[in-house]
C-alpha positions in Angstrom: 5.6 -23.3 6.1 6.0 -24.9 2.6 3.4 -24.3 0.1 1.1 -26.9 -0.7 1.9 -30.0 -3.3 -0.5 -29.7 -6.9 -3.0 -32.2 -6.8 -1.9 -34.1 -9.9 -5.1 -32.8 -11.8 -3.2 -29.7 -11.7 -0.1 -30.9 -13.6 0.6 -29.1 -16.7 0.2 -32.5 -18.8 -2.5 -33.6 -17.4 -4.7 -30.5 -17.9 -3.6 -30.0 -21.9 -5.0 -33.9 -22.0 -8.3 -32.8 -20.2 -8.7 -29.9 -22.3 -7.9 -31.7 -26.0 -10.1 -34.6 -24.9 -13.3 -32.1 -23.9 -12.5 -29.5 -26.9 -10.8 -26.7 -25.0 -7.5 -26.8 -26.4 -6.7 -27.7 -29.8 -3.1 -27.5 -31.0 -0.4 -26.7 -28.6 0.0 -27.5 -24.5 -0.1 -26.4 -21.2 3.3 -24.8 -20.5 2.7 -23.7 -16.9 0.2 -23.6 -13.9 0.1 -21.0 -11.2 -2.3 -20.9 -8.3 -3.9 -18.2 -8.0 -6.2 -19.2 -4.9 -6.8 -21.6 -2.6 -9.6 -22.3 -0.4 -11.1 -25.1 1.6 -14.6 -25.7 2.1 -16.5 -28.2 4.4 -16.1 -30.9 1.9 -13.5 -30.0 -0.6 -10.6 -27.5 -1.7 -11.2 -24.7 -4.9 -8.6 -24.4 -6.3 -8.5 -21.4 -9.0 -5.5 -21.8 -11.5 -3.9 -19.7 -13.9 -2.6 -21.5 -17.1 0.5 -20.1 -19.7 0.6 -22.3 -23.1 2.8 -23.0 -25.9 1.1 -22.2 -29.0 -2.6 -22.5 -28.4 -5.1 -20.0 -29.5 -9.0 -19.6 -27.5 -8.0 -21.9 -25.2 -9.0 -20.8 -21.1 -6.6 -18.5 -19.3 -7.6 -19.8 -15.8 -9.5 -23.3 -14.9 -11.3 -24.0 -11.3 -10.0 -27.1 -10.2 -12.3 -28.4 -7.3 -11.2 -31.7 -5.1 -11.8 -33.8 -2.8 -10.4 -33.0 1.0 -7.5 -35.7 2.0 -9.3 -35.9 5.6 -12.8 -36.4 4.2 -12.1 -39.0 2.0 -13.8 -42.5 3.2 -16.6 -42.5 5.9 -20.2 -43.0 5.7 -20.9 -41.0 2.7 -18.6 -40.3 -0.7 -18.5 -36.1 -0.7 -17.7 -35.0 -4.6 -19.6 -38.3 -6.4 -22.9 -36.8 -6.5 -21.0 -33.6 -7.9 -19.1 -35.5 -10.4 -22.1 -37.7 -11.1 -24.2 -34.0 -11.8 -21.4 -33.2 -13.9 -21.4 -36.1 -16.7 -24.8 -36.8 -16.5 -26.7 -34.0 -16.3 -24.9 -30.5 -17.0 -23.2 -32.5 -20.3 -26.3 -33.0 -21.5 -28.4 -30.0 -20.8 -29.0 -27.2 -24.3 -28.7 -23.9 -22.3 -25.5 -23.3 -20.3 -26.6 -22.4 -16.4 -23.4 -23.9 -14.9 -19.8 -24.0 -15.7 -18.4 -25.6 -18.3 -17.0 -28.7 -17.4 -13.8 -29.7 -18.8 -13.1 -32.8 -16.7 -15.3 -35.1 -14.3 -13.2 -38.0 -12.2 -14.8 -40.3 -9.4 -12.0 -43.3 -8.2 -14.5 -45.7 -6.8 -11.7 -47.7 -5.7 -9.9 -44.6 -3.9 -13.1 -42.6 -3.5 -10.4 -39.4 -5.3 -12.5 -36.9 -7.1 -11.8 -33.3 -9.2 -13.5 -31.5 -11.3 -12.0 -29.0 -13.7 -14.5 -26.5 -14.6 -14.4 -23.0 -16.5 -13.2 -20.4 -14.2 -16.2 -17.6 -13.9 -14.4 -15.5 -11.5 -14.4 -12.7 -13.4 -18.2 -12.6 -14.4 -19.6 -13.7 -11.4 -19.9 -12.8 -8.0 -20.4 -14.7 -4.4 -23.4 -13.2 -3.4 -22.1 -12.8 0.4 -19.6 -14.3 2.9 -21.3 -16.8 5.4 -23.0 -16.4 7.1 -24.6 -13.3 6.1 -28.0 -13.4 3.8 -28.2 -12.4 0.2 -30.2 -9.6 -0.6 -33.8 -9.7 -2.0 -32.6 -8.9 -5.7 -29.9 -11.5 -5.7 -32.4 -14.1 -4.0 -34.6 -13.3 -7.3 -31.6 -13.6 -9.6 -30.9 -17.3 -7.9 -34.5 -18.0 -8.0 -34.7 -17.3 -11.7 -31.5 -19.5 -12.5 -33.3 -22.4 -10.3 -36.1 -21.9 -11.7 -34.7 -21.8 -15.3 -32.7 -25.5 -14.6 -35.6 -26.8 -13.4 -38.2 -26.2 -16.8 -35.3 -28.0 -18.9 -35.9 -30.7 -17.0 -39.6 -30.5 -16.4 -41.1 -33.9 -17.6 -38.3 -35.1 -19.0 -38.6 -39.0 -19.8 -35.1 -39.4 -18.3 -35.8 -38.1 -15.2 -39.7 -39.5 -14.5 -39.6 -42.7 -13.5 -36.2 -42.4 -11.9 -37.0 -45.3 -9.4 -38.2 -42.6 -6.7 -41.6 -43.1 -6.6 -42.0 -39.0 -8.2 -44.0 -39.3 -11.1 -45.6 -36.1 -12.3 -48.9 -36.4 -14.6 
């Protein structure tokens, strides 16, 4: 069986564009891009890449590059725009870092095509468990802290109250 095509996003051109244009690369390029891993989920494909350059200094060894499923593109709702949407609007604007760095955010209204390509945390982070087993207590606190941590950056907020949903908190 032949190995899977790149999604574009994974091109070694386009990804030294993505990173100049959101500050992770300055001088130099992308000179070559090996998969490391693969691996579908119900709605899209995680894609964890490893990246050579040409003269760049501090720039990120390895990138997650998360798309969009070929199959699950269309129907009746748009899987990755509420991601992408998350991305540019809220985790771009937040002041303490609780999710990946996002180096590039892409919805195709027209095509309904989406990636993101977001810092690779692989080796800092764990998955807590394979499904469909439970995490354990401690982990379930660490999680809880973290959600509870995004949520007081955003607690009263003027640009979330009075989103249109009828929430108001007083």
């Amino acid at each position: 069986m032949a190995p899977e095509p790149l999604p574009s996003p994974a091109d070694a051109e386009h990804l030294t564009a993505a990173l100049r244009r959101s500050g992770g690369l300055g001088e130099g390029c992308v000179r070559e891009v090996v998969v490391e891993s693969s691996r579908p989920t119900l709605l899209s494909r995680i894609i964890r890449l490893h990246l050579t350059y040409d003269r760049a200094v501090g720039a990120p060894s390895s990138l997650i590059l998360k798309t969009g499923l070929p199959d699950r593109v269309g129907g009746l709702f748009d899987p990755g725009y509420k991601e992408v949407e998350f991305y540019t609007q809220v985790a771009a604007v937040m002041s303490t870092r609780l999710v990946p760095r996002c180096f590039e955010a892409v919805w195709d209204p027209n095509t309904k095509a989406w990636h993101l390509l977001l810092e690779d945390l692989t080796d800092s982070h764990i998955i807590a468990t394979r499904w469909p087993l439970p995490p354990t207590m401690e982990q379930c606190e660490r999680m809880l802290h973290t959600l509870a941590s995004f949520h007081a950056e955003w607690w009263n907020d003027p640009r979330v109250i009075n989103t249109g949903c009828g929430c108001r908190r007083d």
